[in-house]
C-alpha positions as CSV (number, residue, x, y, z in Angstrom):
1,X,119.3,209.6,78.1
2,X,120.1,209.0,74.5
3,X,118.4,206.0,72.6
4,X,121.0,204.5,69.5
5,X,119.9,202.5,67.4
6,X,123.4,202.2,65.6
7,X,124.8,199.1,65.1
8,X,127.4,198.2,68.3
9,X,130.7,196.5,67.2
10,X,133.0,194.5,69.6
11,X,135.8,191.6,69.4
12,X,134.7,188.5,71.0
13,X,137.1,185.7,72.7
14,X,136.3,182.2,71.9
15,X,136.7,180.3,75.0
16,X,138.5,182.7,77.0
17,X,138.8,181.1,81.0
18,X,139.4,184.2,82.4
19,X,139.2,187.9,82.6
20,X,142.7,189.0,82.8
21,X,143.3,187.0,80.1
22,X,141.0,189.5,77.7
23,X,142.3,192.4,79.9
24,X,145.9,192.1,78.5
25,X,145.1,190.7,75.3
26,X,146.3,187.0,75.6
27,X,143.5,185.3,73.2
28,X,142.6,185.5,69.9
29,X,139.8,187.4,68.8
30,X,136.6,187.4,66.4
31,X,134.9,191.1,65.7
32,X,130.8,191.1,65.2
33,X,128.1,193.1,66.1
34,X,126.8,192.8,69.5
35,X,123.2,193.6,71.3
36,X,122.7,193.0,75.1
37,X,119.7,191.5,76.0
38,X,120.4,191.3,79.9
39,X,122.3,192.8,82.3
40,X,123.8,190.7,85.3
41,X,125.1,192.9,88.2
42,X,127.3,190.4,90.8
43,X,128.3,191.3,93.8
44,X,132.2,193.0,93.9
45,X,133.5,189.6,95.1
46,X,131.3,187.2,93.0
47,X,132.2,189.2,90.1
48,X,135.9,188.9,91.1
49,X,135.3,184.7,91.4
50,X,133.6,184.3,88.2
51,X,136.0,186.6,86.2
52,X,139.2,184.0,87.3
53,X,137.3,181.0,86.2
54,X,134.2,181.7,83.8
55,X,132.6,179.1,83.0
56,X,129.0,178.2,81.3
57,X,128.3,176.0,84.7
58,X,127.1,178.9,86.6
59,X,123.6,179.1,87.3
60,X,123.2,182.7,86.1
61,X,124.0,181.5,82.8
62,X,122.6,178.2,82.5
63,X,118.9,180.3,83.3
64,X,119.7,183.0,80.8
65,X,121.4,180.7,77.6
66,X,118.2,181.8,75.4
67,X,119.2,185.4,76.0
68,X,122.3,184.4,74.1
69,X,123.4,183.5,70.5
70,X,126.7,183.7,68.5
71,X,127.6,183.6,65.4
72,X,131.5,185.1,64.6
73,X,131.8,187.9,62.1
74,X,127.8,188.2,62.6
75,X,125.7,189.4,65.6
76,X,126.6,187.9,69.4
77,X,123.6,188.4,71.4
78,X,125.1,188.2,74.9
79,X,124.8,189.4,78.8
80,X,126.5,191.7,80.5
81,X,128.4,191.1,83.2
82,X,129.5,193.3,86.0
83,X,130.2,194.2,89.6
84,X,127.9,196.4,91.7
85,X,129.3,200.1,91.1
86,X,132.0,199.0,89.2
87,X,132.1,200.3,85.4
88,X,134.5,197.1,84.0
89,X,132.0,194.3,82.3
90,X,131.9,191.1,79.9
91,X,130.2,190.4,77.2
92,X,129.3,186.8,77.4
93,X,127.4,184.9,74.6
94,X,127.1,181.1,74.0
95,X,128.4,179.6,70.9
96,X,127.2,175.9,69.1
97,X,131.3,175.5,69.9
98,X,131.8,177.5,73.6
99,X,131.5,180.4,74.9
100,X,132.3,184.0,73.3
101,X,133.7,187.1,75.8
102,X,134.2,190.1,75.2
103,X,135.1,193.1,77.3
104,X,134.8,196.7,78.6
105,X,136.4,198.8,80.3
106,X,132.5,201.1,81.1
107,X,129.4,200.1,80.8
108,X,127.9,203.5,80.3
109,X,129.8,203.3,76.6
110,X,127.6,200.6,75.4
111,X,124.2,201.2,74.3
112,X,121.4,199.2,76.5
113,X,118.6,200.3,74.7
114,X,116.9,197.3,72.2
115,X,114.6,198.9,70.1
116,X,113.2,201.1,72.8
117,X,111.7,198.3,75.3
118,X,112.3,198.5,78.9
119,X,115.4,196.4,80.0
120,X,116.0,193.9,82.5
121,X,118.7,193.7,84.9
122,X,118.9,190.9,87.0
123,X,121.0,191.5,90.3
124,X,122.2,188.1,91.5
125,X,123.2,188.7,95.2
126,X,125.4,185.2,95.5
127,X,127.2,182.6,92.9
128,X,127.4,179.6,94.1
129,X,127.0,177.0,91.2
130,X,124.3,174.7,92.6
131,X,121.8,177.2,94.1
132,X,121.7,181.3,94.3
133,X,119.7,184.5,95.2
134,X,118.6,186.9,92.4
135,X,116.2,189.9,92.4
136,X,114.7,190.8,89.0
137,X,114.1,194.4,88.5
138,X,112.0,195.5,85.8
139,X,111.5,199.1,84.3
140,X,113.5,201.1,82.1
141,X,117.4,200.9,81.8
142,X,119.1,203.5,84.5
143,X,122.3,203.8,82.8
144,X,123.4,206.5,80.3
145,X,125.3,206.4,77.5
146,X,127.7,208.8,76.8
């Protein structure tokens, strides 16, 4: 696996509400550099019901708001989001104003490593906004960059 430590660029959505709306390019955008500090892997049809209405009121991202920072045209320290064996993710990180998304089209293309410490990913089994299952697993990242 290769370990970058090159800086990671992306364009970030402010307040996008959902995912189609990054796929086909229908907001307006703000480039920085990007680090993910965790990865949150949803269940195909969660994934599917938080990317047509994201919003900051799910639990998964009320628990992991100090894993995130934004500052436009600076560094957005965000989560990824996916679905289980699906490559597609967001970039979500939380803004003094909103939320900031950005988006993939494979995870394997972005670099997971953060200054060689083992990464968490977090594998939340439901969404449901007042209470949900997660598993932490802990050890180093199983995803390779290309």
């Amino acid at each position: 696996m290769k370990k970058l430590n090159e800086k990671q660029y992306a364009a970030f959505a402010a307040n996008a509400k959902t995912l189609d709306s990054l796929r086909r390019n229908k907001v307006s955008y703000v480039p920085g550099v990007f680090e993910v500090t965790k990865v949150i892997v949803l269940s195909k049809e969660d994934f599917e019901k938080f990317s047509e209405d994201i919003s900051s009121e799910y639990p998964f991202h009320k628990d992991n708001r100090e894993f995130m920072s934004a500052d436009p045209g600076g560094l957005f320290r965000c989560l990824m989001v996916r679905a289980e064996g699906e490559k597609e993710n967001m970039l979500i990180a939380q803004g003094r104003t909103g939320l900031y998304l950005g988006y993939g089209r494979d995870y394997r293309k972005i670099n997971l490593y953060k200054n060689g410490w083992d990464f968490m990913v977090e594998a939340i089994t439901t969404i449901i906004r007042t209470s949900y299952a997660l598993a932490l697993l802990y050890g180093s990242c199983c995803f390779e960059i290309f």
